[in-house]
C-alpha positions as CSV (number, residue, x, y, z in Angstrom):
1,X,134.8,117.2,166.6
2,X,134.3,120.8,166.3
3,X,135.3,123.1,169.1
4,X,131.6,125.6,170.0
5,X,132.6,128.9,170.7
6,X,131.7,129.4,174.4
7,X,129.9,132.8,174.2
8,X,128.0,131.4,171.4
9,X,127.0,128.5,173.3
10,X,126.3,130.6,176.4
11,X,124.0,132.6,174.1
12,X,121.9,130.1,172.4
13,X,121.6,128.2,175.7
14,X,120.0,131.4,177.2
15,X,117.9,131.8,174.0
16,X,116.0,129.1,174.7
17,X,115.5,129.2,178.0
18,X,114.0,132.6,177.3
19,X,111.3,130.5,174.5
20,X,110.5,127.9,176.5
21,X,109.4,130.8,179.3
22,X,107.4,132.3,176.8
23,X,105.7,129.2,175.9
24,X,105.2,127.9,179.5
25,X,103.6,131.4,180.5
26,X,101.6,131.2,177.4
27,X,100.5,127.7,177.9
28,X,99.8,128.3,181.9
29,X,98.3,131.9,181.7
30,X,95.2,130.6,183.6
31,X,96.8,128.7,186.2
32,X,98.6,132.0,187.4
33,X,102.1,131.6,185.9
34,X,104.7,133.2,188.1
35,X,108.0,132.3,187.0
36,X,110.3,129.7,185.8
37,X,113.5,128.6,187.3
38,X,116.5,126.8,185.6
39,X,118.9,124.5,187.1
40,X,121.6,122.1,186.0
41,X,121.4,118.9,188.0
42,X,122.0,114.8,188.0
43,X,119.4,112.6,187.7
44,X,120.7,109.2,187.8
45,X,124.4,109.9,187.0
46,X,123.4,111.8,184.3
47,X,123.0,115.5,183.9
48,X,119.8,116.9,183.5
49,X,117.9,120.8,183.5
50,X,115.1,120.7,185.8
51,X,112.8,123.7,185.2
52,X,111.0,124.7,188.0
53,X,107.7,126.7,186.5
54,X,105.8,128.2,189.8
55,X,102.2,128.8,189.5
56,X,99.2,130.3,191.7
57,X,96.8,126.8,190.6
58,X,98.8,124.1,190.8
59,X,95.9,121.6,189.8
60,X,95.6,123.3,186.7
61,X,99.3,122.9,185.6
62,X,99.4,119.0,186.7
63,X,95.7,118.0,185.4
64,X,94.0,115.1,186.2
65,X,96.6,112.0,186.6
66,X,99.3,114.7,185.2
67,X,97.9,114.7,182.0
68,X,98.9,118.1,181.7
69,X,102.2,118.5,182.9
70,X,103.4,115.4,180.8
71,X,102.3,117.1,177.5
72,X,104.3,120.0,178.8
73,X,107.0,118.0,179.8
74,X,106.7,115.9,175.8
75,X,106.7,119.2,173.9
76,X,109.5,120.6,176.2
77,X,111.6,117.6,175.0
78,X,110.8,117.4,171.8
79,X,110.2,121.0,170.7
80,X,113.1,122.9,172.4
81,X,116.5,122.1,172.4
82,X,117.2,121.4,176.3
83,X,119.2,119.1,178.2
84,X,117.0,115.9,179.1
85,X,114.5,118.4,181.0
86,X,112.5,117.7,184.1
87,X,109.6,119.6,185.0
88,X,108.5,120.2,188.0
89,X,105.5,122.4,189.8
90,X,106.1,124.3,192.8
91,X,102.9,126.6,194.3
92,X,103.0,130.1,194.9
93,X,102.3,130.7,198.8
94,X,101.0,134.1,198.6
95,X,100.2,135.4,194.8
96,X,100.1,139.3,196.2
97,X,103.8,139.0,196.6
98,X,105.2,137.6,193.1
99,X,105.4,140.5,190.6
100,X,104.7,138.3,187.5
101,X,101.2,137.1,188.8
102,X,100.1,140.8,190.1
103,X,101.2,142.1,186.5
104,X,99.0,139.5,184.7
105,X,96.0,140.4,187.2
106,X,96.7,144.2,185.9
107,X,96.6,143.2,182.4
108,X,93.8,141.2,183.2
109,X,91.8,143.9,184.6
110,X,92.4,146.7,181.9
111,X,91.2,143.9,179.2
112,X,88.0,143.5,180.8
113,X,87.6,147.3,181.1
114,X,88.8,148.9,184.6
115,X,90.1,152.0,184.1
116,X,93.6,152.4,184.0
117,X,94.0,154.6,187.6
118,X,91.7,152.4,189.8
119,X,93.9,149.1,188.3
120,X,97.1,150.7,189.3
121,X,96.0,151.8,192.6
122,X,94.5,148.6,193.3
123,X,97.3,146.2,192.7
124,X,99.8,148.4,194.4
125,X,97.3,148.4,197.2
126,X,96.9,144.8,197.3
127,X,101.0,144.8,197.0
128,X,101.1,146.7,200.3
129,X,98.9,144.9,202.2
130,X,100.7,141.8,201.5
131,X,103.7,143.1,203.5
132,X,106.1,144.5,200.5
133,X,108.2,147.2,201.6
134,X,107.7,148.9,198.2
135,X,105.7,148.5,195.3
136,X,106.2,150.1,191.7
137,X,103.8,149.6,189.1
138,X,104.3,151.3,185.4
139,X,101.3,151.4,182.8
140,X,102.4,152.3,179.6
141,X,100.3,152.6,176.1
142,X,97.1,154.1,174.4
143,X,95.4,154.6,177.7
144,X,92.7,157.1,177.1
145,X,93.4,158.6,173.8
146,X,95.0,158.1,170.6
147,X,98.2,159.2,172.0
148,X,100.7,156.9,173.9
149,X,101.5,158.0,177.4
150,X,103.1,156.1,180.8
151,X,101.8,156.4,184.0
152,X,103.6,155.3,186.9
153,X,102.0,154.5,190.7
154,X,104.5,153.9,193.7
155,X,104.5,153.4,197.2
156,X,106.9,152.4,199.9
157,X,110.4,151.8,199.3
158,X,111.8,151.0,195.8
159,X,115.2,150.6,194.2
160,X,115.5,151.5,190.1
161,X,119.2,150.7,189.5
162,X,122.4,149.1,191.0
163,X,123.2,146.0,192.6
164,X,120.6,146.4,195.1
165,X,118.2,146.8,192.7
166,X,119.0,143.4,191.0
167,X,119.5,141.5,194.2
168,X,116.0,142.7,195.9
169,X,113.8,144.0,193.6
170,X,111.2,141.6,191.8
171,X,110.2,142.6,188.6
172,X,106.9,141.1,186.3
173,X,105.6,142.4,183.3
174,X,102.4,141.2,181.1
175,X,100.5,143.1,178.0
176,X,96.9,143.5,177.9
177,X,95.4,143.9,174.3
178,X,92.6,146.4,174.8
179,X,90.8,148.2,171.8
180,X,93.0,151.2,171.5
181,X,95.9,148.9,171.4
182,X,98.1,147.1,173.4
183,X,99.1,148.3,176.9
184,X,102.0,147.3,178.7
185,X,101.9,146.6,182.1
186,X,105.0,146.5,184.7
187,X,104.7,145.4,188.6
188,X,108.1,145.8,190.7
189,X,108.5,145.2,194.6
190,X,110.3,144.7,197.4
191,X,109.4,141.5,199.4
192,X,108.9,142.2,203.1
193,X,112.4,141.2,205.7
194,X,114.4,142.7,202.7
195,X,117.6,144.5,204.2
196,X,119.4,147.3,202.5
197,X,122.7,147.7,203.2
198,X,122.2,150.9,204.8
199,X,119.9,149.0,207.7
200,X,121.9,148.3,210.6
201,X,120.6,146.4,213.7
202,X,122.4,147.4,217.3
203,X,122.1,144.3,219.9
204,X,123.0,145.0,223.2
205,X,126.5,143.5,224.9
206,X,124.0,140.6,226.8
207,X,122.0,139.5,223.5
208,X,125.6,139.1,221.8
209,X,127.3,137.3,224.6
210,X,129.0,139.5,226.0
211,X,130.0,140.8,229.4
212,X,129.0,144.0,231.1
213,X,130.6,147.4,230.5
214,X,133.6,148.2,232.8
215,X,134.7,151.6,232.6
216,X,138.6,152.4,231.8
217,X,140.4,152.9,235.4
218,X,142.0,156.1,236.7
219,X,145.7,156.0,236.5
220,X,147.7,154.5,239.6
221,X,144.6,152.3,240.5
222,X,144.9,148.2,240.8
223,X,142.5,145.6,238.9
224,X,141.4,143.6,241.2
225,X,140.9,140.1,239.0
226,X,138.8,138.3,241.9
227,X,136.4,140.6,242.6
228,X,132.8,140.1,240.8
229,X,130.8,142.1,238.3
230,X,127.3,142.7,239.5
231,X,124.9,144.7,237.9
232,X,122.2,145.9,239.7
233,X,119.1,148.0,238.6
234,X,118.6,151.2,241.3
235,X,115.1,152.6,242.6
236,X,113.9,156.1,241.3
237,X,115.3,157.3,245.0
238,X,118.4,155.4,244.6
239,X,118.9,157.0,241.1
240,X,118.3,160.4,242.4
241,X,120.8,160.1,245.0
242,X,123.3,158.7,242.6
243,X,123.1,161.9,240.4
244,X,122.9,164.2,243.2
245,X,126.7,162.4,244.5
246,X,128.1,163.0,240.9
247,X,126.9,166.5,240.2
248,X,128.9,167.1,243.6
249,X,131.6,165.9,242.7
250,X,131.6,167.4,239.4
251,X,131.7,170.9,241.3
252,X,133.9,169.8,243.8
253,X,136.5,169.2,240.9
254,X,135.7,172.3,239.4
255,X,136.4,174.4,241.9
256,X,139.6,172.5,242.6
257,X,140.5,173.0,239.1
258,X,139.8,176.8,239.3
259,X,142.0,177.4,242.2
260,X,145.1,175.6,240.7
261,X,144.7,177.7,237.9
262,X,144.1,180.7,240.3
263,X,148.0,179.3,242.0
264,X,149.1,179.0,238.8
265,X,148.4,182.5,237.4
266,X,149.6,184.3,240.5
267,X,153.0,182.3,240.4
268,X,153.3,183.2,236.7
269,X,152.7,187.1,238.1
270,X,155.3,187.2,240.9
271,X,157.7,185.4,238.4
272,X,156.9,188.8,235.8
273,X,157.4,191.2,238.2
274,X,160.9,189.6,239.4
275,X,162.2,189.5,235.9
276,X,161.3,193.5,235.5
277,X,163.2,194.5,238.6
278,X,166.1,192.5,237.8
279,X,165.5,194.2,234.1
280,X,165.3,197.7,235.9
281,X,168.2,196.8,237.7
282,X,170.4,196.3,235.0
283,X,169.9,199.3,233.2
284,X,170.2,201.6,236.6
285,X,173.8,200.0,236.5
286,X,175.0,200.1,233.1
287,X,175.7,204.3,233.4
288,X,177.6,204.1,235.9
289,X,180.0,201.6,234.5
290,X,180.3,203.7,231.2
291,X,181.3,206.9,233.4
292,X,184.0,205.3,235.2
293,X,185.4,204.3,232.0
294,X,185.6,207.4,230.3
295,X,187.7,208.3,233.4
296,X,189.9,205.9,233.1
297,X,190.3,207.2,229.4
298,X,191.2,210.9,230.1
């Protein structure tokens, strides 16, 4: 048996995912493709790829007794080189919010001739109103002339790079074949209840289960375990009295504070004065003794 090379397995695996997405977007352009998901499962002890294709008309992707989605199923089997595939349907709840189906309306559009600002204002209006937090959309081509050119219209929040970017940002892009040539069309947004890491939500200490706030003690004061916590919410009157008690007290400690230091700095000046009379002193005494010994001397 010969030993795959993983990468190269990896890689050819993901190659045709990436065909059978074009086919299946090509195949349910009408029905309002919006994406394709691929997952590795077991369907009766046996492993299997269900593809998840979503779509804005579901009716039109199943057909009448699921004639549709069989055929799609058949050719998926047959045609591609999957996994025993299963494919399944899933319904788009609100189109305005899935990038791949607002870039396909844009293409849409500039084929059957809006002009290229009123499309791009439009779906990033529509975008908005759905409740995206931010809405990017990038038209790129012969627009107006024979020259190509990009025009971009944004709104709201939006992130172009990083992990953020990959984790919250959806991206769809389509091409619109238009008489100057083709036109590509990107949509990216942000869904709405999307948090960045730089939101942060502050609950109070009740909503988290907490207890109420108890101030640190003064030093040489006792906790007394027993007693009871109440909080109680004060009148306007009772409020005002409350202030008036502290911003006494506040003064009443300021001016105690200014006369220890008042003590303080008249200590420190007695203490001064004592040390330059005893220094005085001293040198009032030292000629003497030098005079007495040069007596001593002769």
């Amino acid at each position: 048996m010969v030993k795959v090379n993983q990468i190269r397995h990896f890689v050819d695996r993901n190659v045709e995912r990436q065909l059978v997405r074009e086919y299946l977007q090509k195949e349910t352009e009408r029905a309002g493709f919006g994406g394709l998901h691929f997952e590795r499962a077991f369907d009766n002890q046996a492993i299997c790829t269900k593809v998840t294709l979503q779509a804005e008309r579901v009716g039109m992707v199943i057909g009448r007794r699921g004639k549709i989605i069989n055929e799609l199923q058949r050719r998926i089997k047959t045609d591609f080189n999957l996994e025993n595939p299963k494919l399944q349907v899933e319904e788009i709840l609100d189109p305005a919010l899935n990038a791949q189906v607002m870039a396909s309306k844009l293409a849409s559009a500039l084929e059957r001739g809006w002009y290229f600002r009123r499309a791009g204002h439009s779906s990033v209006l529509n975008v908005m109103e759905a409740g995206a937090k931010g809405c990017l959309v990038i038209i790129a081509g012969k627009l107006t002339g024979s020259r190509h050119r990009t025009e971009k219209f944004t709104k709201g929040h939006i992130k172009y790079c990083g992990e953020t970017a990959i984790q919250h940002m959806d991206i769809g892009q389509s091409t619109a074949v238009v008489k100057l040539g083709t036109i590509g069309c990107t949509v990216a947004l942000m869904k709405p209840g999307t948090k960045l890491p730089h939101e942060v939500d502050i609950t109070s200490r009740i909503d988290a289960g907490l207890g109420p706030y108890m101030p640190p003690l003064m030093a040489g004061t006792e906790i007394d375990v027993d007693a009871e916590v109440v909080e109680e919410s004060l009148s306007e009157e009772e409020a005002e009295v409350e202030m008036e008690a502290i911003n006494n007290l506040q003064e009443e400690q300021a001016a105690v504070a200014e006369d220890v230091e008042e003590e303080i700095s008249e200590e420190e000046s007695v203490v001064v004065e004592e040390e330059s009379n005893d220094a005085a002193e001293e040198v009032e005494e030292a000629p003497a003794d030098e005079s007495t010994d040069e007596e001593v001397v002769e």
